[in-house]
PDB file of N, CA, C and O in Angstrom:
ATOM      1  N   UNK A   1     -33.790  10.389   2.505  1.00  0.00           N
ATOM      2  CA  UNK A   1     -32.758  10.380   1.491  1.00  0.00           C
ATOM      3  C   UNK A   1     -31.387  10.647   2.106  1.00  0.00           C
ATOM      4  O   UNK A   1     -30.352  10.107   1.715  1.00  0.00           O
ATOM      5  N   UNK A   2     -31.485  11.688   3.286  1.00  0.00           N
ATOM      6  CA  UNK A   2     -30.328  12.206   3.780  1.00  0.00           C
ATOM      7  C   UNK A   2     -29.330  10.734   4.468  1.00  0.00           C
ATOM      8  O   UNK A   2     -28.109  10.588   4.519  1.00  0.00           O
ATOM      9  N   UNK A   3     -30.252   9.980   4.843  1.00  0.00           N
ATOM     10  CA  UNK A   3     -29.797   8.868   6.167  1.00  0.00           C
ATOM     11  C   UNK A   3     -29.282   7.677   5.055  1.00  0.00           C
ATOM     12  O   UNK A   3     -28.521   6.842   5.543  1.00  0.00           O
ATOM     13  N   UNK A   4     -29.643   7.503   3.505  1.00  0.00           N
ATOM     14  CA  UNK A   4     -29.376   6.507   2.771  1.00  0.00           C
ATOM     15  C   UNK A   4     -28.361   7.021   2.324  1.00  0.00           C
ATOM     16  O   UNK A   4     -27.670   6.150   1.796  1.00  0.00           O
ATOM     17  N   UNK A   5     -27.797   8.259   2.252  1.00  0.00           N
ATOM     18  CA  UNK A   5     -27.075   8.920   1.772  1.00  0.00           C
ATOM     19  C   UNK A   5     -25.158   8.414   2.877  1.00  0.00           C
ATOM     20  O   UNK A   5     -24.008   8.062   2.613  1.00  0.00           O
ATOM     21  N   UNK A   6     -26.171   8.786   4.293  1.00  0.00           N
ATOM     22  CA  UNK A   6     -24.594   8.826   5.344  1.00  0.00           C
ATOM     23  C   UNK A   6     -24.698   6.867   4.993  1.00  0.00           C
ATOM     24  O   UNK A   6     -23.631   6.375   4.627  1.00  0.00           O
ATOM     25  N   UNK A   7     -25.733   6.039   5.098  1.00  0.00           N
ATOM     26  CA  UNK A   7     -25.386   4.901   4.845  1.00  0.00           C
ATOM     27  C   UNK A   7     -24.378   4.342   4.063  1.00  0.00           C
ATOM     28  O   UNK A   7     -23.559   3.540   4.511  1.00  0.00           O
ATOM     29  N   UNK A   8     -24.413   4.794   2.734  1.00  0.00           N
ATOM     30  CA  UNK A   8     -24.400   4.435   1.820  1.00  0.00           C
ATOM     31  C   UNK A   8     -23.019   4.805   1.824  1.00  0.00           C
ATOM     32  O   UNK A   8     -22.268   3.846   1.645  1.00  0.00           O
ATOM     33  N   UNK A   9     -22.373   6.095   2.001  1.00  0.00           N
ATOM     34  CA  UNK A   9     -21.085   6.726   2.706  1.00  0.00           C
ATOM     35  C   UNK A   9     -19.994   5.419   3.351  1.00  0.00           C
ATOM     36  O   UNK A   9     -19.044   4.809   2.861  1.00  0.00           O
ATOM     37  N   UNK A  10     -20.732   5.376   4.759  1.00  0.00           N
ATOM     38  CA  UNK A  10     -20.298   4.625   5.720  1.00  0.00           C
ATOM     39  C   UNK A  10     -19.838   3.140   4.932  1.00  0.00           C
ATOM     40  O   UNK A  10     -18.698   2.696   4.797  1.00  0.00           O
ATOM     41  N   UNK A  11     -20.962   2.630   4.532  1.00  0.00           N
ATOM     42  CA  UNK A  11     -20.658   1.389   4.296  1.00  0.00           C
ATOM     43  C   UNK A  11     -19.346   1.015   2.770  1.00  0.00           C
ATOM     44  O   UNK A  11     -18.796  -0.012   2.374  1.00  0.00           O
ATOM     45  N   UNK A  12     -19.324   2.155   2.424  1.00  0.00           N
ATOM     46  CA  UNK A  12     -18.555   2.243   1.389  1.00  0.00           C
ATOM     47  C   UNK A  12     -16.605   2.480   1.768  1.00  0.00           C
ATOM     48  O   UNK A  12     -15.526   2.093   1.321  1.00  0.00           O
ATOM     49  N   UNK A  13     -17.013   3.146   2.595  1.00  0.00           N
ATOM     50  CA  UNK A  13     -15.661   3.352   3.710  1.00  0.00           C
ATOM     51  C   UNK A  13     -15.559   2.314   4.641  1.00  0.00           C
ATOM     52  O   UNK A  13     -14.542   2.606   5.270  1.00  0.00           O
ATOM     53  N   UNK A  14     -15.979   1.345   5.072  1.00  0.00           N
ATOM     54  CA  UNK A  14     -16.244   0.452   6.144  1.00  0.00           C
ATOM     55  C   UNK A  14     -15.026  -0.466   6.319  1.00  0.00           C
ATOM     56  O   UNK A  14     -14.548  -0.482   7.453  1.00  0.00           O
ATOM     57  N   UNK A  15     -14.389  -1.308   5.293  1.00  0.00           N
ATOM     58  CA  UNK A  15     -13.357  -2.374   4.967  1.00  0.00           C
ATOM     59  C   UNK A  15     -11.935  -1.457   5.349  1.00  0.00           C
ATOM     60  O   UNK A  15     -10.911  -2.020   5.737  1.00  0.00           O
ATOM     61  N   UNK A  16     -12.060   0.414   5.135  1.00  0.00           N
ATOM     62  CA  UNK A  16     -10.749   0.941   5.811  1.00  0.00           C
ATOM     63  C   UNK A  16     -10.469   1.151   7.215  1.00  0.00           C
ATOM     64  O   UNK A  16      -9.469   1.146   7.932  1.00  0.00           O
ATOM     65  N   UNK A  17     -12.128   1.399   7.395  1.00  0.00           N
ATOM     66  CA  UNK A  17     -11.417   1.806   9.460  1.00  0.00           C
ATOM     67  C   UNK A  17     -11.220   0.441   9.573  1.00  0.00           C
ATOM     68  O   UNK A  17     -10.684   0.482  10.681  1.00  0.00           O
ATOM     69  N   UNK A  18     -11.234  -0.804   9.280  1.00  0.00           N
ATOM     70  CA  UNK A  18     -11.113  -1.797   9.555  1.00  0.00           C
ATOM     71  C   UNK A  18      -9.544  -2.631   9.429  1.00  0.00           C
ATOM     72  O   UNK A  18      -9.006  -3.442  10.183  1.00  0.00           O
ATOM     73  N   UNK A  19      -9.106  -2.017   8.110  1.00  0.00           N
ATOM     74  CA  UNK A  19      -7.863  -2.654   7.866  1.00  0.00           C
ATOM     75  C   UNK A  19      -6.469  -1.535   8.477  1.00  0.00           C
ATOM     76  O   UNK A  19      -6.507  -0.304   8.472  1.00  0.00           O
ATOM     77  N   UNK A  20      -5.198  -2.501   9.017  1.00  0.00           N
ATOM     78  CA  UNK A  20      -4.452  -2.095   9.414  1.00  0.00           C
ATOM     79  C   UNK A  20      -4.317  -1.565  10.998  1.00  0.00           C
ATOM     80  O   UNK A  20      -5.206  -1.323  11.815  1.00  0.00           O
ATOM     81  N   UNK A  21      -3.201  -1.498  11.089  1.00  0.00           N
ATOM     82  CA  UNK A  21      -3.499  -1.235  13.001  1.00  0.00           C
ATOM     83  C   UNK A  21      -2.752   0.520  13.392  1.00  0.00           C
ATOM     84  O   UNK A  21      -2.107   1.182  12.578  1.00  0.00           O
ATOM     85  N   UNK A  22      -3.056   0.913  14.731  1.00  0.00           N
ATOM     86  CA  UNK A  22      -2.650   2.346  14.693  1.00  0.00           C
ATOM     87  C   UNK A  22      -1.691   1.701  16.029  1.00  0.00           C
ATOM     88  O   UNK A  22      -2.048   1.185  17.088  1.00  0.00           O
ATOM     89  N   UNK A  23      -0.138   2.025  15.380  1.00  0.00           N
ATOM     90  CA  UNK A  23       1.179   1.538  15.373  1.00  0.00           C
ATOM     91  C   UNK A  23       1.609   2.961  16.311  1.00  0.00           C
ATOM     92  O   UNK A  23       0.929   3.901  15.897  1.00  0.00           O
ATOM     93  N   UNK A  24       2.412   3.332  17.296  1.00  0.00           N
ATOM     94  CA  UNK A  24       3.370   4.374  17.843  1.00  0.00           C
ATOM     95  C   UNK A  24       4.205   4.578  16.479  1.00  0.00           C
ATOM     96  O   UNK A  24       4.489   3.528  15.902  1.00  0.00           O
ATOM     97  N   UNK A  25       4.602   5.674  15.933  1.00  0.00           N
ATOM     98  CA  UNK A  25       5.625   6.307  15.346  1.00  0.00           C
ATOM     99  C   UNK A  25       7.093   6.421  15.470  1.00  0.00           C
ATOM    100  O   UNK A  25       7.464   7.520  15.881  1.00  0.00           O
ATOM    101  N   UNK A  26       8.061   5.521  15.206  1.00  0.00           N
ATOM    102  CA  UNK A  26       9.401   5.251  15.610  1.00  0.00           C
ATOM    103  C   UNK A  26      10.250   6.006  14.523  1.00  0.00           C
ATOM    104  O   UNK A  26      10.019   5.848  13.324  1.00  0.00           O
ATOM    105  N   UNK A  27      11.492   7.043  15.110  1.00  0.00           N
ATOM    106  CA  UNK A  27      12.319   7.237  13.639  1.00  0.00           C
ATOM    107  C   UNK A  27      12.617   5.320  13.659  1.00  0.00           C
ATOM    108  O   UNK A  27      12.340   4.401  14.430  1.00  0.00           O
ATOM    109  N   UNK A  28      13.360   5.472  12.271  1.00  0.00           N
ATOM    110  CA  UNK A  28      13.249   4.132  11.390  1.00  0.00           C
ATOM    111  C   UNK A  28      14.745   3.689  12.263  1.00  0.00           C
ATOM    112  O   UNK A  28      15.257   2.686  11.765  1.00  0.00           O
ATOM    113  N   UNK A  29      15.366   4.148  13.227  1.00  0.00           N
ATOM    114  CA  UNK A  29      16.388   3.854  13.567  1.00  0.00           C
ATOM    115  C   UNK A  29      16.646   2.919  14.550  1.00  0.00           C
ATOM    116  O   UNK A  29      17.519   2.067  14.717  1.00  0.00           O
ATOM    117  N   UNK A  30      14.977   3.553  15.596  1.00  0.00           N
ATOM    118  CA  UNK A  30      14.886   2.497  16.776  1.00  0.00           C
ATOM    119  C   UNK A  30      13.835   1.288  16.362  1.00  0.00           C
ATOM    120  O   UNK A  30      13.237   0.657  17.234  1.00  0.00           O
ATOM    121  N   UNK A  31      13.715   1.102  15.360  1.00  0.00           N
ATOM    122  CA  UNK A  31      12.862   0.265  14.527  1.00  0.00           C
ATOM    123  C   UNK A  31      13.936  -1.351  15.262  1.00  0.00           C
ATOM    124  O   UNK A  31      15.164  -1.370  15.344  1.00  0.00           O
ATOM    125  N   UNK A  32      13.207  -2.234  15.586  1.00  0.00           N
ATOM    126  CA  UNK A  32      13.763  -4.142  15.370  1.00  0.00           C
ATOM    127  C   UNK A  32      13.969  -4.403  14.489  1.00  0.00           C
ATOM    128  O   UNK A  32      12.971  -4.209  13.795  1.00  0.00           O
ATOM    129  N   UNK A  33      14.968  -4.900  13.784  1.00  0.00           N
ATOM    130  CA  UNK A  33      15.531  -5.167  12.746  1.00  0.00           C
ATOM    131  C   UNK A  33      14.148  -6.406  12.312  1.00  0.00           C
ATOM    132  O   UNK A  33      13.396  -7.048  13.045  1.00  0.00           O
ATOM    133  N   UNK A  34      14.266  -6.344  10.933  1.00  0.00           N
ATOM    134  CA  UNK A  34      13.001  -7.398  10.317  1.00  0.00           C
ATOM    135  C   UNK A  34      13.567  -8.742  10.720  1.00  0.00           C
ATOM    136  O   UNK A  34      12.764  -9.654  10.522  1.00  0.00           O
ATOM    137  N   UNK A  35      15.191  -9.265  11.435  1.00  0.00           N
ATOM    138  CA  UNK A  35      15.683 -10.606  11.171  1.00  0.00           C
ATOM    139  C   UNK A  35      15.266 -10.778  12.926  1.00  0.00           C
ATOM    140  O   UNK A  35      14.725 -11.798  13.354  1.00  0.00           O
ATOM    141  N   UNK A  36      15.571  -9.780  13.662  1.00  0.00           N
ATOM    142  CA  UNK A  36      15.381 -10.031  15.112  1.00  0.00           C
ATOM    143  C   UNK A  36      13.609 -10.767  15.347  1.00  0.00           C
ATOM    144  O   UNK A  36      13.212 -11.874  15.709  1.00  0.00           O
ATOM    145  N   UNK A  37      12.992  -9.627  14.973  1.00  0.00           N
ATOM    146  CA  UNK A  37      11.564 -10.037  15.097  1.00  0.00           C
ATOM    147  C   UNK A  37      11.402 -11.024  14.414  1.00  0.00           C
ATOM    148  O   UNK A  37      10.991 -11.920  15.150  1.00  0.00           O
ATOM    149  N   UNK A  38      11.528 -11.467  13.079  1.00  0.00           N
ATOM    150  CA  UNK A  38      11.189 -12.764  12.747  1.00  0.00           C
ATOM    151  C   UNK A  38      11.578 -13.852  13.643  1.00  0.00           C
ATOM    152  O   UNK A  38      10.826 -14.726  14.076  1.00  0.00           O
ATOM    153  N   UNK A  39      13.066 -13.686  13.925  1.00  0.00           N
ATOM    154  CA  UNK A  39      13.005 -14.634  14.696  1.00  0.00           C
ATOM    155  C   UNK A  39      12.013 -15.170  16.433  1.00  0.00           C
ATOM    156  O   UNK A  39      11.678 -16.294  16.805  1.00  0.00           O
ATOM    157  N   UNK A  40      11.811 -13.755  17.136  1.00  0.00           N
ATOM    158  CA  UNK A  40      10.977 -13.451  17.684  1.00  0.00           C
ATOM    159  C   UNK A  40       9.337 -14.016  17.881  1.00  0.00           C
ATOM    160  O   UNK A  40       8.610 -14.490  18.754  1.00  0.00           O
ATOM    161  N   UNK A  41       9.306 -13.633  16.508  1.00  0.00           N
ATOM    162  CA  UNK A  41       7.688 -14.233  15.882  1.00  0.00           C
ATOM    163  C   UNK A  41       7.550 -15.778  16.074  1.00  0.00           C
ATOM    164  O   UNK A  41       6.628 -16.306  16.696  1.00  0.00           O
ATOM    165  N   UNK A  42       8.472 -16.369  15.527  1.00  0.00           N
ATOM    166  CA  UNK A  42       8.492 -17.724  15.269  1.00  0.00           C
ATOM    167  C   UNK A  42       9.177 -18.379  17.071  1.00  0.00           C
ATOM    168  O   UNK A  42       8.704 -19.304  17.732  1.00  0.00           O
ATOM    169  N   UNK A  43      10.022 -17.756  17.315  1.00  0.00           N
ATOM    170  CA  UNK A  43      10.234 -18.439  19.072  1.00  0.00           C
ATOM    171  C   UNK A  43       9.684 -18.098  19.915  1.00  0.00           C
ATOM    172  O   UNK A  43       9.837 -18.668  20.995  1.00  0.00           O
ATOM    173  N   UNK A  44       8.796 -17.008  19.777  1.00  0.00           N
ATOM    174  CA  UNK A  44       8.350 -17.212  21.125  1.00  0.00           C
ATOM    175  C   UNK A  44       6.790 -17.243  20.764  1.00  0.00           C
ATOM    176  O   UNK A  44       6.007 -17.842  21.501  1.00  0.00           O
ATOM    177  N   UNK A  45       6.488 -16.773  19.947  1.00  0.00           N
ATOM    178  CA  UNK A  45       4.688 -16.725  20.054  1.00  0.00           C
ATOM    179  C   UNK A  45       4.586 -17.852  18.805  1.00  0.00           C
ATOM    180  O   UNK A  45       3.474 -17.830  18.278  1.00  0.00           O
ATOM    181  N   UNK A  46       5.202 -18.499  18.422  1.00  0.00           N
ATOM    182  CA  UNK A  46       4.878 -19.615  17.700  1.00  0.00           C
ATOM    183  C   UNK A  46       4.343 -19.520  16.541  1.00  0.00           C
ATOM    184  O   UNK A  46       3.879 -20.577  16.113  1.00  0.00           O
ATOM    185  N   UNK A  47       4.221 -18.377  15.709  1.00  0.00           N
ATOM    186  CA  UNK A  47       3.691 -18.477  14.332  1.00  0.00           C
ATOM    187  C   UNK A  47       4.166 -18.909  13.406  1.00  0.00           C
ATOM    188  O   UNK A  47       5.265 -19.319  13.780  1.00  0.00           O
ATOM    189  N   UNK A  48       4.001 -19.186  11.909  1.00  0.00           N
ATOM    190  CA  UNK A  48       4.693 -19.614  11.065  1.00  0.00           C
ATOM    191  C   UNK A  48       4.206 -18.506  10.219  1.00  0.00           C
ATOM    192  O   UNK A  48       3.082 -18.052  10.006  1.00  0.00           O
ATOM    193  N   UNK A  49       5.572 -18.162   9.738  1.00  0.00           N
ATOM    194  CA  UNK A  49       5.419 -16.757   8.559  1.00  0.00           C
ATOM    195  C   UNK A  49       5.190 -17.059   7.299  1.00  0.00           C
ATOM    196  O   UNK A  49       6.007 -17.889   6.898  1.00  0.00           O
ATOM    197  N   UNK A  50       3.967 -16.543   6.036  1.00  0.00           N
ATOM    198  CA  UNK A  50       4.056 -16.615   5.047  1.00  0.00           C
ATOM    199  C   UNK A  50       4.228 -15.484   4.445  1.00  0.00           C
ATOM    200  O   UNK A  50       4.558 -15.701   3.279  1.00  0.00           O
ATOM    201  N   UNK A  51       4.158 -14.318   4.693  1.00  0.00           N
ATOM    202  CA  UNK A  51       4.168 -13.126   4.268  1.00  0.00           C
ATOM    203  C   UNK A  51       4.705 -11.737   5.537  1.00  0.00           C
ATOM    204  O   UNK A  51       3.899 -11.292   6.354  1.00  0.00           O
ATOM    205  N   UNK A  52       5.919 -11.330   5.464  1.00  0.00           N
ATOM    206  CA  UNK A  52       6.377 -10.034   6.323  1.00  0.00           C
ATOM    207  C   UNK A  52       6.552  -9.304   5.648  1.00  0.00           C
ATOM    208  O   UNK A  52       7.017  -9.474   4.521  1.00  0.00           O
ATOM    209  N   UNK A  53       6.210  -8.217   6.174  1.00  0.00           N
ATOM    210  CA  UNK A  53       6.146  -6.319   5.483  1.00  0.00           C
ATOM    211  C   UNK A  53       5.872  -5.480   6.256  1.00  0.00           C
ATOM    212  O   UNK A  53       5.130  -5.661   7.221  1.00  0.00           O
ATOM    213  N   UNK A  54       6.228  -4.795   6.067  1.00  0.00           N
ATOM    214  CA  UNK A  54       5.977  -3.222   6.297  1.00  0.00           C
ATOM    215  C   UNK A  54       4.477  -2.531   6.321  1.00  0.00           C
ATOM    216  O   UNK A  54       3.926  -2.293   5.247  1.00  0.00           O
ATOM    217  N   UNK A  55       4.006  -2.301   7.231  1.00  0.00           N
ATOM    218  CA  UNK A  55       2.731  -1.431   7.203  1.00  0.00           C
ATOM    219  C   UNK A  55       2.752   0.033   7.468  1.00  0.00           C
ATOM    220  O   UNK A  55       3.474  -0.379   6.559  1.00  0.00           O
ATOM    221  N   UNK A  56       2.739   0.796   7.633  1.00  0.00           N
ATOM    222  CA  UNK A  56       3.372   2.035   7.920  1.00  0.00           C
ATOM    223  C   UNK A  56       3.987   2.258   8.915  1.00  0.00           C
ATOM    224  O   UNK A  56       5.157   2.548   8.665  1.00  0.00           O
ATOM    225  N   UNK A  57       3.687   2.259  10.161  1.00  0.00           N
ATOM    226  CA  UNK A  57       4.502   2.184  11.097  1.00  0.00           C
ATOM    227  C   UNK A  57       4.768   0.621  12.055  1.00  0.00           C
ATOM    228  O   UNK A  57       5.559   0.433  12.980  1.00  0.00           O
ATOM    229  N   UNK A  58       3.885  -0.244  11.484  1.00  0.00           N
ATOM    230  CA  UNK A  58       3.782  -1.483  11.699  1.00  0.00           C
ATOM    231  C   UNK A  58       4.863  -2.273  11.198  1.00  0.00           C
ATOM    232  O   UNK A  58       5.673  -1.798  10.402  1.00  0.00           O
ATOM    233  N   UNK A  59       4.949  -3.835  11.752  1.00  0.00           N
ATOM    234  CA  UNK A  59       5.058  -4.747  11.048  1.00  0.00           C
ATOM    235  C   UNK A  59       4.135  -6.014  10.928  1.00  0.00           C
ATOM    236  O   UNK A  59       3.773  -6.579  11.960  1.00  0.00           O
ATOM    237  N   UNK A  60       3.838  -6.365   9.986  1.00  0.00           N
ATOM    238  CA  UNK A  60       2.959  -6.811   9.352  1.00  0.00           C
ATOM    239  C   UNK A  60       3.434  -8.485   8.763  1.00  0.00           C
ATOM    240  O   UNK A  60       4.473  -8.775   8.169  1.00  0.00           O
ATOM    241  N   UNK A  61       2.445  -9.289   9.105  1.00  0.00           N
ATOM    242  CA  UNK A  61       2.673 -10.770   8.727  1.00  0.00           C
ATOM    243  C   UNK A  61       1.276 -11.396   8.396  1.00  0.00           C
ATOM    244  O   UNK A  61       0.320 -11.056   9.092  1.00  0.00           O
ATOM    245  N   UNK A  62       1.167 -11.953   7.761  1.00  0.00           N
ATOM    246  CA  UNK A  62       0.406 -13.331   7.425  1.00  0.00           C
ATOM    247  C   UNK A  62       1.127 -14.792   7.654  1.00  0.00           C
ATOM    248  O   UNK A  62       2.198 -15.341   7.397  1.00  0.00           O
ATOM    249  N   UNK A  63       0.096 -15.028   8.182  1.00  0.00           N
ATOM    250  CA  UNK A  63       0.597 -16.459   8.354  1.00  0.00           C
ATOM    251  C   UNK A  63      -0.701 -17.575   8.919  1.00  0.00           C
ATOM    252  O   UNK A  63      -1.876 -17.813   8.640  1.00  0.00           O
ATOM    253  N   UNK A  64       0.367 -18.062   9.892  1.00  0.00           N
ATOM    254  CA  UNK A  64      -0.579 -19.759  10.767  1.00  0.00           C
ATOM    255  C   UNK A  64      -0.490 -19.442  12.140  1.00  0.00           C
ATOM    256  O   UNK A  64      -0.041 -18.418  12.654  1.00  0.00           O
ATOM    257  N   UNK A  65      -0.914 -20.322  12.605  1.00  0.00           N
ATOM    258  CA  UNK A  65      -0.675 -20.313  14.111  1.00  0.00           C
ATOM    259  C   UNK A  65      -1.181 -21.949  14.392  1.00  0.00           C
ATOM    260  O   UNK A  65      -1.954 -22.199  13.467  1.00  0.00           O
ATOM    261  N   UNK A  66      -1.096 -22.814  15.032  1.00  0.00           N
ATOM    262  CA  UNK A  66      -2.126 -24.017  15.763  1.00  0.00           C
ATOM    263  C   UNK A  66      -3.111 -23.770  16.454  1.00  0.00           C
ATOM    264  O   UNK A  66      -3.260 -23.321  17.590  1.00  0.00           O
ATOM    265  N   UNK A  67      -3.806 -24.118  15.632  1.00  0.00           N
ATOM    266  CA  UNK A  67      -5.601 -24.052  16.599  1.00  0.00           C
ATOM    267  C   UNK A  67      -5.404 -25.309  17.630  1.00  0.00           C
ATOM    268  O   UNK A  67      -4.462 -26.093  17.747  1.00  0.00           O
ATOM    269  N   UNK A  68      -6.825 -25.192  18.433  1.00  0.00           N
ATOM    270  CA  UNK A  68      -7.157 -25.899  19.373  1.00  0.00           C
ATOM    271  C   UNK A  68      -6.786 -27.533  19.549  1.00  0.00           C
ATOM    272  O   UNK A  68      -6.462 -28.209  20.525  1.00  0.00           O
ATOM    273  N   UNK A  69      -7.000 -27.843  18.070  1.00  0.00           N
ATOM    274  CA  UNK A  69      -6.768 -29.181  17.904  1.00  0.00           C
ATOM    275  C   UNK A  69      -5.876 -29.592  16.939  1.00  0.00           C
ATOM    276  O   UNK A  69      -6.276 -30.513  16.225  1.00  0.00           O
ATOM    277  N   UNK A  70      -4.517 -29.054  16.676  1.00  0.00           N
ATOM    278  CA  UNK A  70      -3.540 -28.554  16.318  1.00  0.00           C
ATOM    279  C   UNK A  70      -3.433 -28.577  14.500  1.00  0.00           C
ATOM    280  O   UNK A  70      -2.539 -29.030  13.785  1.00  0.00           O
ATOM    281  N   UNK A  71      -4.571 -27.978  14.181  1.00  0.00           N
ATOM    282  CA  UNK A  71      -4.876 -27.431  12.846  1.00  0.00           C
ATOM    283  C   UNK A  71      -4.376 -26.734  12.451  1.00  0.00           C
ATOM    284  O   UNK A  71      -4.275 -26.181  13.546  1.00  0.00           O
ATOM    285  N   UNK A  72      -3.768 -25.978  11.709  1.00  0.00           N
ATOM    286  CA  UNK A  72      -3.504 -24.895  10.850  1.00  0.00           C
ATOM    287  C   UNK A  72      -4.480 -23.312  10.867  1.00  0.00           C
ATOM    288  O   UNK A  72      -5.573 -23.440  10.316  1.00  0.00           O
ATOM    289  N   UNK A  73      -4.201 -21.980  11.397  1.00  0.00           N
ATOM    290  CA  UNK A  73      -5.284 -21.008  11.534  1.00  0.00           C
ATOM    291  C   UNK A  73      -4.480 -19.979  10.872  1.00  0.00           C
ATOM    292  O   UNK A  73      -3.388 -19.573  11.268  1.00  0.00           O
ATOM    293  N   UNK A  74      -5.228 -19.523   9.640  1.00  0.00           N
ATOM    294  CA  UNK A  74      -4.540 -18.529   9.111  1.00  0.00           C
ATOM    295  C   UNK A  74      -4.377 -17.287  10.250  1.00  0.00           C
ATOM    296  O   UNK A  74      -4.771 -17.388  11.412  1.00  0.00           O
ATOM    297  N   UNK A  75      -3.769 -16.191   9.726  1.00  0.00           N
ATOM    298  CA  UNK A  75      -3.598 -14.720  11.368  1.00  0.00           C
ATOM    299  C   UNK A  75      -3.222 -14.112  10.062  1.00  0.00           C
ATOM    300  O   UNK A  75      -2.895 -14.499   8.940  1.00  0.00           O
ATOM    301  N   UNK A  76      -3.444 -12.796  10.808  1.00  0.00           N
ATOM    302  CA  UNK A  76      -2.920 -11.714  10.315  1.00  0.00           C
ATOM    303  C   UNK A  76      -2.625 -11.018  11.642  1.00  0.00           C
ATOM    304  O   UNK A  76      -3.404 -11.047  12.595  1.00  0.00           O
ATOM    305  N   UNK A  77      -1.443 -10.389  11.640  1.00  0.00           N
ATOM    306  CA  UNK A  77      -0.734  -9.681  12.736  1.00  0.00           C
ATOM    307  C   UNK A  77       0.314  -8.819  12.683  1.00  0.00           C
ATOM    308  O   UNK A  77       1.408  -9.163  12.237  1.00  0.00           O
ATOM    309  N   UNK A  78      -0.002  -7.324  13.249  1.00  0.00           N
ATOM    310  CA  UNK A  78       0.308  -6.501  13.771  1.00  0.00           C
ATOM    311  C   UNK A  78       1.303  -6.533  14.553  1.00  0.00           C
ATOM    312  O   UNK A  78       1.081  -7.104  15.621  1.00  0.00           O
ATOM    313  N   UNK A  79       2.789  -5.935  14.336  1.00  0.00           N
ATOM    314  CA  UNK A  79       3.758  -5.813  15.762  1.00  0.00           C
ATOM    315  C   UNK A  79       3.885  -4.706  15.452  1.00  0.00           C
ATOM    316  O   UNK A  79       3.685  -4.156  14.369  1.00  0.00           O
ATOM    317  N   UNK A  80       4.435  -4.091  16.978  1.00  0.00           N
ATOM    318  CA  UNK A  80       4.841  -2.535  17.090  1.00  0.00           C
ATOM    319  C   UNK A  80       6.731  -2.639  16.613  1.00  0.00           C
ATOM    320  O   UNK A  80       7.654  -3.386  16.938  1.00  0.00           O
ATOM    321  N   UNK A  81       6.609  -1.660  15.866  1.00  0.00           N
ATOM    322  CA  UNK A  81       8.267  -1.506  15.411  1.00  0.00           C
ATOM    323  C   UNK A  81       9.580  -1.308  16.096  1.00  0.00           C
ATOM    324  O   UNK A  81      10.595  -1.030  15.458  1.00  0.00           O
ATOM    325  N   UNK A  82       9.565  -1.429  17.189  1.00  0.00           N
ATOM    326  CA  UNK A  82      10.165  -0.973  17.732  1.00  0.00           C
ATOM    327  C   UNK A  82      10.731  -2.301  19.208  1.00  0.00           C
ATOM    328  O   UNK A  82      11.830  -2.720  19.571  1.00  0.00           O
ATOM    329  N   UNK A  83       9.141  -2.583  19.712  1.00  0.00           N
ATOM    330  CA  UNK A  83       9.401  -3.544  20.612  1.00  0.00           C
ATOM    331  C   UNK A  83       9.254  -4.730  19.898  1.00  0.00           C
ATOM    332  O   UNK A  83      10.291  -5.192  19.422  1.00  0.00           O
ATOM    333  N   UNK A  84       8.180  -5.354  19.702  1.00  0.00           N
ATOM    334  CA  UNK A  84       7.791  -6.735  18.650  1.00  0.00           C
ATOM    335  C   UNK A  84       6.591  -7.062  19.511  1.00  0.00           C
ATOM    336  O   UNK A  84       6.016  -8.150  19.557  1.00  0.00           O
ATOM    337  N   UNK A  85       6.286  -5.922  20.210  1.00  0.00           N
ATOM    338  CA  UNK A  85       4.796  -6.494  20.371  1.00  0.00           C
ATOM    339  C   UNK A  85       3.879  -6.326  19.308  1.00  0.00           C
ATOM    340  O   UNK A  85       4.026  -5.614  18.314  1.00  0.00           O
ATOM    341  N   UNK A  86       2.497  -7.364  19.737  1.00  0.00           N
ATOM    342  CA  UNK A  86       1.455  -7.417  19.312  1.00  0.00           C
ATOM    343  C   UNK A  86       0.399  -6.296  18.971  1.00  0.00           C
ATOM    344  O   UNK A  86      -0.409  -5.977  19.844  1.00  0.00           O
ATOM    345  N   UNK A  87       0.387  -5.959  18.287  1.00  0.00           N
ATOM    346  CA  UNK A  87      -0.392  -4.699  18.169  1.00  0.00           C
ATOM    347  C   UNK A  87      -2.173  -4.933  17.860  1.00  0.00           C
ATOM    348  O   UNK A  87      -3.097  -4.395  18.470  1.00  0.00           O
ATOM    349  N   UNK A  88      -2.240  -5.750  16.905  1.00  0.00           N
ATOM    350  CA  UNK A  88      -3.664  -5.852  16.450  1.00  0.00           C
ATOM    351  C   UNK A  88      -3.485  -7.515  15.676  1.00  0.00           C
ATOM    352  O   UNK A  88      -2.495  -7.786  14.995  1.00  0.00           O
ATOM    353  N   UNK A  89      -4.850  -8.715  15.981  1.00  0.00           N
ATOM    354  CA  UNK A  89      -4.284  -9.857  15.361  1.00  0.00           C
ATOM    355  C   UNK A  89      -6.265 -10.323  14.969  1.00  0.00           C
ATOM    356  O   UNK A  89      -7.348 -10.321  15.555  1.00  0.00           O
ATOM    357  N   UNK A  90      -5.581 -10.717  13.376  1.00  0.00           N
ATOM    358  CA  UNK A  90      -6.991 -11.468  12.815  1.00  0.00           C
ATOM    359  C   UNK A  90      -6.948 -12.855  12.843  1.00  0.00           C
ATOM    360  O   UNK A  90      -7.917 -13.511  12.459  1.00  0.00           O
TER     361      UNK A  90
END
């Protein structure tokens, strides 16, 4: 009962350790402006933005990217606030 119990726990919590990325902590000052990195996003790593925000210490996008055979691939992606790196990408 005890082990259906931590199961049952776990799997119920499962979709949070999962979502979102663990970002360095910036005051909001040395933060990249949201216009720098967009532009960023889109020139140099090639994504196309449908959605930018704020994640807590993240920045946060949905979008595309070109697959292999130059398809359309949804992403979800993680930058660090500060530099515009990559932090975590679905």
């Amino acid at each position: 009962m005890k082990k259906l119990i931590i199961a049952s726990v776990a799997t119920l919590f499962a979709p949070f350790a999962l979502a979102g990325a663990d970002c360095t902590a910036y005051p909001k000052s040395e933060w990249m402006s949201e216009f720098d990195l967009q532009k960023k996003i889109i020139n140099e790593y090639g994504f196309a933005i449908s959605r930018f925000k704020v994640d807590d210490e993240c920045y946060e996008i949905y979008g595309w990217e070109k697959g292999a055979n130059g398809e359309k691939v949804k992403i979800e992606v993680y930058f660090d606030a500060k530099t515009g790196a990559i932090v975590k990408k679905k």
